[in-house]
N, C-alpha and C positions, 0 to 999 in steps of 0.2 A: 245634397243640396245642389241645386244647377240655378249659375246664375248666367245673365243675358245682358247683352248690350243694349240699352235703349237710349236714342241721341245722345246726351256727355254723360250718363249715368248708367252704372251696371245696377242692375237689377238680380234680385235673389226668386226662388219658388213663391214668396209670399208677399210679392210687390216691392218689400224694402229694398229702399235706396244703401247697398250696401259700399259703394265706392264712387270714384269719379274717372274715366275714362280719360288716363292721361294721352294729349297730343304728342304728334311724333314734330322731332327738333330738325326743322333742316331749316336751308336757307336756299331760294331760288339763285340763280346765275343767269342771268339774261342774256342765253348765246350768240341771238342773232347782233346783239350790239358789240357784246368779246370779241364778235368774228372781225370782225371793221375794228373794235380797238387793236386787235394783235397787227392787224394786218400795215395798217399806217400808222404803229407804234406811238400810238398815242400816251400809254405812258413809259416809261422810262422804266423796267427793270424792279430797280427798290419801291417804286412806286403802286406797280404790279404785287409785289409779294405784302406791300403792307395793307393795299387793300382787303386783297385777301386774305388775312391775318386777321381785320378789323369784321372781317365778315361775320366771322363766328361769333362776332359779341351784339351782333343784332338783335335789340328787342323785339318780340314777337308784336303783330301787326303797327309799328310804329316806324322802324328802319333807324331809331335811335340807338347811338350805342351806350352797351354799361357792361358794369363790371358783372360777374358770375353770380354777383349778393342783389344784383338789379338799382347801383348807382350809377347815375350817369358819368361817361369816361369823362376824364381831362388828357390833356395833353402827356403828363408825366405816368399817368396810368396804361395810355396805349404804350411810352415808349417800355414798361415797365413789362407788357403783355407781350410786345414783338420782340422785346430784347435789344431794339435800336437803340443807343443814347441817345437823350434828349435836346441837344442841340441837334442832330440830325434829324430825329422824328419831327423838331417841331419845323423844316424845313420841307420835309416832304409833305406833311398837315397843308405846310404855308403852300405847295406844288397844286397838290390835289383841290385845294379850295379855288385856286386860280384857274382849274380845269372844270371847275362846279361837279366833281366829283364826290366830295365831301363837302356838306355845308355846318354853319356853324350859326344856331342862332340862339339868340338870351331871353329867358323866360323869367320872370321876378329875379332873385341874386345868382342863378346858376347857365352857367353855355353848354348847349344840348350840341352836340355829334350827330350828323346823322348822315349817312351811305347813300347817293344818287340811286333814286328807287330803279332806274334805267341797268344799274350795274348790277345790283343784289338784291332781294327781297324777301323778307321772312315775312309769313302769314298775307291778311289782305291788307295792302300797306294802301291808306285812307288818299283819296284825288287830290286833300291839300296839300301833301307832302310832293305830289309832282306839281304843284302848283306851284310850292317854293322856290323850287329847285327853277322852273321855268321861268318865273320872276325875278329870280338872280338872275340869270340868264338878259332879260331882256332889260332890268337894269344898267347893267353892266355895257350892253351894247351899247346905250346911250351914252357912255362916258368913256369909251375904249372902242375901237375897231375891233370886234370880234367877230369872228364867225362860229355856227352852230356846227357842231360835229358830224358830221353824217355817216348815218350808218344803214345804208343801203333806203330803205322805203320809210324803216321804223324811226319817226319823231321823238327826239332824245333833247337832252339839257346841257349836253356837255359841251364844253365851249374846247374850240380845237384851236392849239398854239401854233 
């Protein structure tokens, strides 16, 4: 029997659809903006290792996080996954939001997580999701002196302290 890949479906000698062509799991890193955060230490260390941490629990084209069962995270679930305790995780959550690195918004009773598509991105993560992110962004500056982070040419959301 010789089966063939044809777009997300393998195919068998007699046309059946014998399987489905599972995708491979990664998560992009967005270097050219790493480059500029490592370099003017934009975050802090712990900040650094939890994002990274939080990367791998990126839903596939949404940049939401959830749990391995596909729930969306809370607070005590990441510190649960990094191993931080929870008074600390919920500090560096509170760091990274203030850096619009991590945003956090509410959809009917539940708050969605979700990774600055600028820092990480799994699959094709959709133009509203850097819409948000940039709408914090430019909310925010209305009510705070901020400035936008700059990372060499490439337009990002991050807001630099």
């Amino acid at each position: 029997m010789v089966r063939k890949r044809e777009g997300k479906y393998i195919i068998d000698d007699d046309g059946e659809i014998v399987g489905v062509v599972k995708q491979d799991r990664f998560v992009k890193s967005m270097t050219e903006v790493w480059r500029f955060v490592k370099r003017s230490n934009l975050f802090k260390p712990a900040e650094e290792r939890v994002l990274y941490h939080l990367s791998h629990f990126l839903q596939m084209n949404t940049n939401a996080l959830v749990t391995t069962h596909g729930e969306y995270m809370t607070v005590e679930r990441m510190a649960d996954e990094t191993g931080i305790d929870r008074s600390n995780i919920r500090k560096v959550v509170k760091e990274l939001m203030r850096k619009n690195a991590l945003g956090r918004w509410c959809s009917a009773e539940r708050e969605i997580y979700y990774i600055n598509p600028f820092l990480f991105q799994n699959g094709d993560v959709p133009a509203h999701l850097f819409w948000l992110f940039d709408n914090e962004y430019h909310e925010r500056v209305k009510q705070e002196h901020l400035e936008r982070f700059k990372a060499g040419k490439k337009r990002n959301s991050l807001i630099a302290t």
